[in-house]
C-alpha positions in Angstrom: 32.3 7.9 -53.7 31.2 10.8 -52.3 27.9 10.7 -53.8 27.5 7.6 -52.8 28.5 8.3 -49.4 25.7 11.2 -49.3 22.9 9.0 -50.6 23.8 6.5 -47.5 23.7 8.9 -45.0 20.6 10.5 -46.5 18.9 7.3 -46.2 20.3 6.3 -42.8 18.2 10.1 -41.9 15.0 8.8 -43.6 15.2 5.9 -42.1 15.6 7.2 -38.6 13.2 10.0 -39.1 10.4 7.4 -40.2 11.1 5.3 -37.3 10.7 8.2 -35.0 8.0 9.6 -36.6 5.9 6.3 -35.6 6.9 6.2 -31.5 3.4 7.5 -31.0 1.7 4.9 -33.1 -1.0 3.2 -30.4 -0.1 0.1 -28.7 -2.0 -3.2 -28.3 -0.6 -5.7 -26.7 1.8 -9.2 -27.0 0.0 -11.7 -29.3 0.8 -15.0 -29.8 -1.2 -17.6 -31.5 -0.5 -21.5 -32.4 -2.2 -24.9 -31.4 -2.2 -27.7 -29.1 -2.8 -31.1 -29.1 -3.7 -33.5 -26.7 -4.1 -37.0 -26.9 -2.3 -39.3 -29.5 0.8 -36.9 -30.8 0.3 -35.5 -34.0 2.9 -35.6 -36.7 1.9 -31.9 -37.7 3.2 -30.9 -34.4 5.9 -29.4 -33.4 5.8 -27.9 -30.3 7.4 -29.9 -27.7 5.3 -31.8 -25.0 6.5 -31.6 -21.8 4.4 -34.9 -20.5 4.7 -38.2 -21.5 0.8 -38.4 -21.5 0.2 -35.4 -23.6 -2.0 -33.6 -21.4 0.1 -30.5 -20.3 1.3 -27.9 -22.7 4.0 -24.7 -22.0 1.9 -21.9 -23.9 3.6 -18.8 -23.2 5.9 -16.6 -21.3 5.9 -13.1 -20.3 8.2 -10.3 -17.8 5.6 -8.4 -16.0 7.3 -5.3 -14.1 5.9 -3.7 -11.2 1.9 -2.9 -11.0 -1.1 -4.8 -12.5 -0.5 -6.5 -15.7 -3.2 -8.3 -17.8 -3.6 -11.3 -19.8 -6.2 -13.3 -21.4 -6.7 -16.6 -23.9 -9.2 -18.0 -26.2 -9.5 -21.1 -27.9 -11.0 -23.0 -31.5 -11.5 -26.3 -31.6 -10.1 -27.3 -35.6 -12.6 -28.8 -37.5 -12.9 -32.6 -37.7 -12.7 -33.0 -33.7 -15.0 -33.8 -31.2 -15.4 -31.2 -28.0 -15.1 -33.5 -24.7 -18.5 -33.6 -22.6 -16.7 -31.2 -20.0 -16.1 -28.5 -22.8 -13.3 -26.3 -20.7 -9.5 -27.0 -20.2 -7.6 -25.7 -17.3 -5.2 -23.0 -18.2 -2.2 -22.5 -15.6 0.1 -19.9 -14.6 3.5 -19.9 -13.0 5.7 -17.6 -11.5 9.2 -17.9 -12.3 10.5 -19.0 -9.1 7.7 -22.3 -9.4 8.1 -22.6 -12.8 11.7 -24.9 -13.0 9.7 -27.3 -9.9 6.7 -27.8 -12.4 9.0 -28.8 -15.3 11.1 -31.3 -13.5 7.5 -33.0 -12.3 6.3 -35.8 -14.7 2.6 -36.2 -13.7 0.1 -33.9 -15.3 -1.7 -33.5 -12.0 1.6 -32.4 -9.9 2.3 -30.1 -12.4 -0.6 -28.1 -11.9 -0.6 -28.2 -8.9 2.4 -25.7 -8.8 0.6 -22.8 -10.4 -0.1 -19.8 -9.0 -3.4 -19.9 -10.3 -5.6 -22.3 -12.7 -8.9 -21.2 -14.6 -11.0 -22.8 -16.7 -10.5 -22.5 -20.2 -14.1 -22.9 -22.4 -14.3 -24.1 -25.6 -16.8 -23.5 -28.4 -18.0 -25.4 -31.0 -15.7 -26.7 -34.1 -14.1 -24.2 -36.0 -15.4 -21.1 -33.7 -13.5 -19.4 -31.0 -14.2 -19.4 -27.5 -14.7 -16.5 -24.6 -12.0 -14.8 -23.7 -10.4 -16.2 -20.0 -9.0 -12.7 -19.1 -6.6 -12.4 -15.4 -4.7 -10.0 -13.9 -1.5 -10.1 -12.1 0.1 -7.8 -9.6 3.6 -7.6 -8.2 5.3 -5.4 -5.6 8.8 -6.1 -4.7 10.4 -6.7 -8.5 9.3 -7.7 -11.8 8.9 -11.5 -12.9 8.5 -14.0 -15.8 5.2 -15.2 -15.6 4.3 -18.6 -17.6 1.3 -19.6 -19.1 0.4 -23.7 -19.7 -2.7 -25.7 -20.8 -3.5 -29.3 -19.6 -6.4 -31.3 -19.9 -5.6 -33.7 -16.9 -8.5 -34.5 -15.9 -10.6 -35.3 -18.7 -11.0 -38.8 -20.4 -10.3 -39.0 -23.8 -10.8 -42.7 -24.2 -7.7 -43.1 -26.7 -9.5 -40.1 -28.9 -7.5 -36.6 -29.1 -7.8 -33.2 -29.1 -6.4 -30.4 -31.3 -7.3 -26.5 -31.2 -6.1 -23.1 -31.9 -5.4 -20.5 -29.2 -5.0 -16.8 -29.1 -3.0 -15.2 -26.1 -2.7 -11.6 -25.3 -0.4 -10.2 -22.3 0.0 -6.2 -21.5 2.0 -4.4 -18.9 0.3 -1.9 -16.4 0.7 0.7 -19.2 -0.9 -1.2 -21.3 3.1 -2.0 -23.1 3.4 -4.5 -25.1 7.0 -5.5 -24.5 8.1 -8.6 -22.2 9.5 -6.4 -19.5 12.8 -7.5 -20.4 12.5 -6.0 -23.9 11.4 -2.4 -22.7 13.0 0.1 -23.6 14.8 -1.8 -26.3 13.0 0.2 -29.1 14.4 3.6 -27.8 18.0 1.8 -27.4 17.8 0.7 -31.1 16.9 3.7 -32.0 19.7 5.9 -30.5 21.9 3.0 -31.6 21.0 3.8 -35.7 21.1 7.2 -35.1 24.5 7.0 -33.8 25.8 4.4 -36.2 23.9 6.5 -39.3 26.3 9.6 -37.8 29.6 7.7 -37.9 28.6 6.2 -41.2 28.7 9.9 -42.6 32.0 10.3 -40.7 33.3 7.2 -42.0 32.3 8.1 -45.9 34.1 11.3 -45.4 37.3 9.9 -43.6 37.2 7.1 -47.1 37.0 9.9 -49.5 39.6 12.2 -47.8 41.8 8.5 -48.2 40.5 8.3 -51.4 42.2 11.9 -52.7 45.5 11.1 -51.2 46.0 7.4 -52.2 44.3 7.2 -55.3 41.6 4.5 -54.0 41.2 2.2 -51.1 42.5 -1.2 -50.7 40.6 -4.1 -50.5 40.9 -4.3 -46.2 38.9 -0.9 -46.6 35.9 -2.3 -48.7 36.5 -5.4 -46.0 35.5 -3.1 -43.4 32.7 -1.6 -45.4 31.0 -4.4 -46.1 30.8 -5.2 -42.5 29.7 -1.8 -41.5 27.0 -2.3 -44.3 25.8 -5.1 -42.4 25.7 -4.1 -39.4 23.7 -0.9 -40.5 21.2 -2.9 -42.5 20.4 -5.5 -39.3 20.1 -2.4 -37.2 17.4 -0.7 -39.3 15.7 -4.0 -39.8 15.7 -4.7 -36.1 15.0 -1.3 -35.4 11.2 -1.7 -37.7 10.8 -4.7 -36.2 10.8 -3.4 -32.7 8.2 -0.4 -33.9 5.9 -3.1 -35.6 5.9 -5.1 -32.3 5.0 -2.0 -30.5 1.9 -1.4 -32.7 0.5 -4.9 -33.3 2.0 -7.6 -30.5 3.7 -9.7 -33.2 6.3 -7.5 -34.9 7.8 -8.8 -38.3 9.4 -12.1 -37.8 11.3 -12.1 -41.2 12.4 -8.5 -40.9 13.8 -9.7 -37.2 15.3 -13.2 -38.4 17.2 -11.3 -41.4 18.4 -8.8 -38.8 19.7 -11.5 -36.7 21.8 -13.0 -39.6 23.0 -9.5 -41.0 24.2 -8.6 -37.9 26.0 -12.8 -37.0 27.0 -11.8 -40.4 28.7 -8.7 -39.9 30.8 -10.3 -36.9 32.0 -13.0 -39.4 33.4 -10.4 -41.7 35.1 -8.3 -39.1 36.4 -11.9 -37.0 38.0 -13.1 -40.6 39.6 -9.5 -41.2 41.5 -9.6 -38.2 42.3 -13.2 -38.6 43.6 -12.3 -42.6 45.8 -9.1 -41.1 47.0 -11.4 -38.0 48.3 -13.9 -40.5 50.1 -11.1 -42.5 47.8 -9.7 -45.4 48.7 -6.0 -45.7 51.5 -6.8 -43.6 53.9 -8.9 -45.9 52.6 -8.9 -49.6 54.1 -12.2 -50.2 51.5 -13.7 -48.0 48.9 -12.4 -50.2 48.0 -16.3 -51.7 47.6 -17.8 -48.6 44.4 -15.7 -48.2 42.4 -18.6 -50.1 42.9 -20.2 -46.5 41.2 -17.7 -44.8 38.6 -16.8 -47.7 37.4 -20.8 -47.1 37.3 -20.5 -43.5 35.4 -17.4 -43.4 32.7 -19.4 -45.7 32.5 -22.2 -43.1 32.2 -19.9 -40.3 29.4 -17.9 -42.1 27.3 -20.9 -42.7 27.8 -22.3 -39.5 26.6 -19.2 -38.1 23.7 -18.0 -39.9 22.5 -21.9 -39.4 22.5 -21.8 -36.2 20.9 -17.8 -35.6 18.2 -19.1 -37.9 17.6 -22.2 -35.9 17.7 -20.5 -32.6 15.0 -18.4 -34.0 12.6 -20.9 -34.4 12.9 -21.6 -30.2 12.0 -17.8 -29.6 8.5 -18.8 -27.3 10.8 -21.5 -25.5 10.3 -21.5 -21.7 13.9 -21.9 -21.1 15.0 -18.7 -24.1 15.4 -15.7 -22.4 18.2 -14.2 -24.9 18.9 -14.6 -28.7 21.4 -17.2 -28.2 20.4 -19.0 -24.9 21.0 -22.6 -24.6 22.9 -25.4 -27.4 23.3 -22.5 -29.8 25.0 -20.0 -27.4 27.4 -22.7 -26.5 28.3 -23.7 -30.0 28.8 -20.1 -30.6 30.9 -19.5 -27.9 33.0 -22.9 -29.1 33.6 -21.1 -32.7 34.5 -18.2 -31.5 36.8 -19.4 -29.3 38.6 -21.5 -32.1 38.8 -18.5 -34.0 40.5 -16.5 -31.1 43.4 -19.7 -31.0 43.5 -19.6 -34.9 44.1 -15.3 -34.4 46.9 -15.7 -32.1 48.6 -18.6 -33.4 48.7 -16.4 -36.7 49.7 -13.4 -35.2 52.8 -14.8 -33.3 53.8 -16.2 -36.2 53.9 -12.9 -38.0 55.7 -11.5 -35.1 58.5 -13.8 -35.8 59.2 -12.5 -39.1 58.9 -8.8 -38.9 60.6 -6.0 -37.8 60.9 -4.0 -34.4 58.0 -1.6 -35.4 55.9 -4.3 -36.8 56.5 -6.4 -33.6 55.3 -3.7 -31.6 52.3 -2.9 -34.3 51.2 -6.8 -33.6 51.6 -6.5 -30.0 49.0 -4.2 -29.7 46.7 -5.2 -32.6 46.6 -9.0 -30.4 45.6 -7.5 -27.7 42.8 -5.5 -29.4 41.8 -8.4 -31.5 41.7 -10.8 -28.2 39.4 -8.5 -26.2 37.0 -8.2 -29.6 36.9 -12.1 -29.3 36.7 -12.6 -26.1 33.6 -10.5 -26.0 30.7 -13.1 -26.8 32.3 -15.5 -24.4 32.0 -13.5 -21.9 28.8 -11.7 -22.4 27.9 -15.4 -22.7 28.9 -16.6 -19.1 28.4 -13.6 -17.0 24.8 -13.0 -18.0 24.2 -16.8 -16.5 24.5 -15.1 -13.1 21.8 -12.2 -13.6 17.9 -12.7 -13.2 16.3 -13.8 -16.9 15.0 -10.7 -17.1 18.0 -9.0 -17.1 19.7 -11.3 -19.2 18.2 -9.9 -22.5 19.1 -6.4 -22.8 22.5 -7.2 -21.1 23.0 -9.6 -24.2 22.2 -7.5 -26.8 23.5 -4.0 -25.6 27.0 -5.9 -25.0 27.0 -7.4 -28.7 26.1 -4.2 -30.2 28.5 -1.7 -28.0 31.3 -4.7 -29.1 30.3 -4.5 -32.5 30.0 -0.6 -32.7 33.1 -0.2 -30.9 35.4 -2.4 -32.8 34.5 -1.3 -36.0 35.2 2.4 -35.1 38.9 1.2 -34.2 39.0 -0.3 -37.2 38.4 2.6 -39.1 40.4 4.6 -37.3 43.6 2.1 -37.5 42.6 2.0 -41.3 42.2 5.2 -42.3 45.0 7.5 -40.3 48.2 7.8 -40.6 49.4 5.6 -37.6 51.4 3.0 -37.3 49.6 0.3 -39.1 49.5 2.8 -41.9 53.4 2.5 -42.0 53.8 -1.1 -41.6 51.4 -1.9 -44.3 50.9 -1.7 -48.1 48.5 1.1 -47.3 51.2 3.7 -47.2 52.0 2.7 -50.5 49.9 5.5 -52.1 47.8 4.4 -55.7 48.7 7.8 -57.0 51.7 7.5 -59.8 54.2 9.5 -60.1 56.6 11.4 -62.5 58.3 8.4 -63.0 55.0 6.2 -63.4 55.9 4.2 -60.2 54.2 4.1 -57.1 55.7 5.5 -54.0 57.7 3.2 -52.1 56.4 2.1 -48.6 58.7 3.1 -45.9 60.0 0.1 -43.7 59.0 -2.4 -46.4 62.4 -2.4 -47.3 63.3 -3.4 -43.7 61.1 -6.2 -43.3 62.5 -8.2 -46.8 65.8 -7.4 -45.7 65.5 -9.4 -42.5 63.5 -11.7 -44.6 66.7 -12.5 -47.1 
C-alpha cells in the first residue's frame, strides 16, 4: 500500500509538473467551426434554428473583458450548392443586454435589426473558403457576452437552400483565448491538483498508518478512495483540457466530457456513502444486507447522472449555457439531489431511534454535515441565477470543487482518526488477531445490541 501510495503521488507531481511546464506555450485564439443551413431544413442538421423561415442562425458567443477584443469569420459553401447572385450573408452581433430582445422577435428582419453591428459576410466558390470578415470590439465600463448570428434575410432563394461551413475566431485584448468568464480558470485548476495531489499523499500515509494498527481498511475506506480517485482523475483531465484550449482555441472535448462524468461520478460515490452510513452500515452490522438497497440506487443515480452531464455537453455553444449545468439539466440535478437529501435524513433518523446516547449524538452531527454537503449543488444552483452570466461560471465550478474537496477531507478525517465515529463503528474493531485468535471487541457494540434485545 505504501508503494502504491508513492507511485500516486509521484504521478500526481508529473502530472502537475507537465502542466506547468506548458503555461508558456503560445496562445491563439477561441475556434469554433460547424455549418449552417438555410432554406429547406436539413435532416443532417442539428443545430437549432431560431426562425421559423430558416434565415437567421445563433453562431457563437463570447465574454469580452475590458479593452479591444477581436473577432473574425469565414465561410465554404459545401459542394453540391449553388452561391446566391448576391454572394455575401449578413453576419450580426449582439451585446448581451440586446441579445434576449432579438431572440423573443420572430421576423428575420426585426431580429437584425437589434445588433450592434451587421457586416457582410462573402462567400467563395463551392468547396473553397471565403475572406476573412475581421471586427473589433471595445468596452469600458465592464465586461460583456457578445453574440455572433448569421441570416440571410434578404436574399431570395426561390424554394432552393443554402448550406456552408464557417470558421470563427474571437481573442481578448491580450490576445487570450478564454471566454472572459473562463479566465483564470486554468491557474485555478491548477492550484486545485496541486493541492488535491498533496492531500492525496497525506491521505495514503494517514491509510497506511490505519493499515499497521488495524490490520487492513474496511470497505467504507476503499468507498472513500475510489471517490477520491475520481475526483483526482477529472481534475487532471480537466486540468489538460484547459492547457490545450489555451494553445489551440478548441481544447480536447473528450478529455473535458470524461472529466465532467469522473468528477458527476465522484459525487455519486461520496452521496451513496453517506446515505449507506446514514442508514446504519458500519453502524449496526446487522444492517449489513440491506446495502443491496443502496448498491441499486447508487447504480440508478450514476446513470442518471452521467446521462445527463453527457447530454448537457452536447449544448456547450448554446446562447442561453453559460455554466456546465445551466438550464433542464441543472434542474433535474438539483431534483435528484434533493431526493437523495430526504432519502439521507429519513435513514438517519431512523438509525437514531435505535442506537445508543453516543451514537445519537454521533448521527446528530454526521446529519448535519451530510445536509450541508447536499444542499450544496442546490444552492450553488439558485444563487448563481442572481449574478451576471459571466460570473456565473467560475462561481459554479469553484463552489462544486471547494464542496467536493472539502467533504472528502472530513471524510477522511472522520474515517481515519480515532473519534467518535471510530468508536461507534466496526472500525474500532481492529483486523489484527490476537493471542486468543479473536478479534478485539468493539467498545459500545455491546451497548447498542443490548438496547436492541
Amino acid at each position: 500500500m505504501l508503494n502504491a501510495g508513492r507511485q500516486v503521488s509521484v504521478l500526481g507531481c508529473a502530472v502537475c509538473a507537465l502542466v506547468l511546464s506548458l503555461q508558456s506555450s503560445p496562445v491563439e485564439c477561441k475556434v469554433q467551426r460547424g455549418s449552417i443551413h438555410f432554406g429547406k431544413p436539413s435532416s443532417s442538421d442539428n443545430r437549432l434554428l431560431l426562425s421559423d423561415n430558416h434565415q437567421w442562425q445563433f453562431v457563437s458567443k463570447f465574454g469580452y473583458a475590458i479593452g479591444e477584443g477581436h473577432y473574425r469569420m469565414r465561410t465554404r459553401l459545401r459542394e453540391g450548392f449553388q452561391r446566391p447572385e448576391a454572394p455575401y450573408l449578413d453576419f450580426h452581433v449582439f451585446l448581451d443586454e440586446q441579445w434576449g430582445d432579438a431572440e423573443a422577435l420572430s421576423s428575420c428582419s426585426l431580429k437584425s435589426a437589434k445588433a450592434k453591428r451587421t457586416q457582410p459576410l462573402y462567400l467563395g466558390e463551392a468547396g473553397e473558403w471565403s475572406a476573412w470578415a475581421v471586427g473589433t470590439l471595445v468596452q469600458k465600463m465592464r465586461p460583456h457576452i457578445w453574440y455572433f448570428a448569421e441570416s440571410d434575410c434578404n436574399q431570395d432563394l426561390g424554394g432552393s437552400s443554402l448550406s456552408f461551413d464557417y470558421e470563427i475566431q474571437l481573442t481578448q485584448v491580450d490576445d487570450s483565448e478564454f471566454s472572459v468568464e473562463m479566465r483564470g480558470m486554468l491557474t485555478w485548476n491548477f492550484l486545485a491538483l496541486v493541492g488535491l495531489s498533496a492531500f492525496i499523499a497525506c491521505y495514503w500515509v494517514r491509510c497506511c498508518s490505519f493499515v499497521e494498527s488495524a490490520g487492513g481498511l474496511h470497505q467504507v475506506i476503499w468507498a472513500l478512495t475510489a471517490a477520491i480517485s475520481l475526483q483526482f482523475v477529472a481534475q487532471v483531465l480537466h486540468t489538460l483540457h484547459l492547457w490545450r484550449y489555451q494553445v489551440d482555441g478548441t481544447g480536447m472535448q473528450t478529455l473535458d466530457l470524461m472529466s465532467e462524468v469522473l468528477f458527476m461520478l465522484s459525487q455519486v460515490v461520496q452521496t451513496t456513502l453517506l446515505i449507506a452510513i446514514g442508514m446504519g452500515y458500519t453502524l449496526f452490522p446487522s444492517r449489513d444486507g440491506r446495502m443491496i438497497i443502496v448498491k441499486c440506487i447508487a447504480l440508478l443515480s450514476l446513470v442518471i447522472h452521467a446521462a445527463l452531464v453527457s447530454f448537457g455537453k452536447l449544448q456547450d455553444e448554446s446562447a442561453c449555457k453559460f455554466h456546465e449545468n445551466e438550464g433542464a439539466v441543472g434542474w433535474v440535478l438539483m431534483t435528484v439531489r434533493l431526493l437523495l437529501l430526504s432519502w439521507f435524513l429519513f435513514a438517519t433518523q431512523a438509525s437514531q431511534q435505535q442506537g445508543g446516547p453516543q451514537l445519537h449524538d454521533f448521527l446528530h452531527r454526521f446529519r448535519l454535515a451530510g445536509v450541508i454537503y447536499f444542499l450544496a449543488y442546490p444552492l450553488l444552483f439558485v444563487v448563481v441565477q442572481a449574478f451576471a452570466p459571466y460570473l456565473q461560471h467560475p462561481i459554479m465550478q469553484v463552489g462544486l470543487l471547494v464542496m467536493q474537496t472539502a467533504s472528502v477531507m472530513w471524510l477522511a478525517k472522520l474515517f481515519l482518526s480515532r473519534g467518535t465515529y471510530f468508536k461507534v463503528s466496526v472500525l474500532s474493531s481492529s483486523l489484527l488477531p490476537k493471542a486468543g485468535g479473536r478479534p478485539n471487541s468493539r467498545p459500545g457494540q455491546r451497548l447498542i445490541f443490548d438496547k436492541q434485545s
